[in-house]
N, C-alpha and C positions, 0 to 999 in steps of 0.2 A: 504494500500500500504506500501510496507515495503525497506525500503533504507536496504541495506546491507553495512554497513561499512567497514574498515581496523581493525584492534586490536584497535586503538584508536579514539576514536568520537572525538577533535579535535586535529590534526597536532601541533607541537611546529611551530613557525614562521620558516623558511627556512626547514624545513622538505620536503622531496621529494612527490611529489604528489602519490595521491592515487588514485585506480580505485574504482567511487561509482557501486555499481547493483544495478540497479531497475527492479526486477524481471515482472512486472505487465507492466513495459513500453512496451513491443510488445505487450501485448493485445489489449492496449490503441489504441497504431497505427494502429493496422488492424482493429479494432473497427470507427477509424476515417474513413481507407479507403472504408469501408463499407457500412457509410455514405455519402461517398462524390459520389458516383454513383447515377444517375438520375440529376445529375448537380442542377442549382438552378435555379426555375421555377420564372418569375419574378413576386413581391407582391402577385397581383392583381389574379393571376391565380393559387395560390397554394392550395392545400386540407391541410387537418389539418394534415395528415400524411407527408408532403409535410413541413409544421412550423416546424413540430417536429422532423424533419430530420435534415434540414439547421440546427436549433438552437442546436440539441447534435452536430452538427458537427461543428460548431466554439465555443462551449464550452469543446471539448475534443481538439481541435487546441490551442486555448488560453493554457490549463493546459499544454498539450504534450511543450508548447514554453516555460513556466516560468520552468518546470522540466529539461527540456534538457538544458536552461540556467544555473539554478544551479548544475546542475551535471558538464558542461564543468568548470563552476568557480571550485568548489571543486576538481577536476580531476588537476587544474592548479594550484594548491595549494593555493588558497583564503579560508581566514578564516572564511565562511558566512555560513547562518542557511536560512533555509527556514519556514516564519512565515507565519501562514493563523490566519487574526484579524475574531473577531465576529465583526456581527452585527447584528441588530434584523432578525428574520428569519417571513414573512408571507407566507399565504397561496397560494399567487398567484405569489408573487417575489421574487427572490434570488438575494441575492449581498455577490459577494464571492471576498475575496482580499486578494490575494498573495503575498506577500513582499520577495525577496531576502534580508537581513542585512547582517548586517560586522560585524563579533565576533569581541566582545571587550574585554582583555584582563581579564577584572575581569567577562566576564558573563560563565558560566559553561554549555555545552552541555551533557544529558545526551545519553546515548547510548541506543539502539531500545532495548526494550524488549523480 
């Protein structure tokens, strides 16, 4: 997924806000909407196709909510980075965590490749 910036990856302090693109964000969304058809069957009554539905579909709601929050901060001119930490990855579990932070004057953003 690729953030498309302004000329500069971070803003000086009082600098006029900038518009982020995130090109990939409508696929996301109409991917969500996708899934969220057939509604959610309750526990006890779902097929596995039925797990795997619900579970992409509040695991693309979660990302699509921490993304469009840090694009509205950026957009409003907050100094913040979007950080995803390790941690161990198994076979059967994921644990993925998203952090909004708040640029610190001495940390350096580098700009998308």
């Amino acid at each position: 997924m690729r953030l498309t910036p302004s000329a500069s990856p971070v803003p000086p302090e009082g600098a006029p806000a900038r518009r982020v693109v995130i090109p990939e964000l409508r696929a996301l969304q109409d991917a969500r909407y996708v899934l969220a058809r057939g509604g959610k069957p309750p526990a006890g009554e779902r097929t596995p196709e039925d797990c795997a539905r619900v579970s992409a579909f509040h695991t693309l709601s979660l990302l699509l909510r921490i993304l469009l929050r840090f694009k509205q901060k950026i957009e409003s001119g907050e100094r913040c980075r979007l950080v995803e930490r390790e941690h161990v990855h198994e076979p059967e579990r994921v644990v993925i965590e998203l952090v909004i932070e708040p640029i610190r004057e001495s940390a350096q953003v580098r700009p998308p490749a």
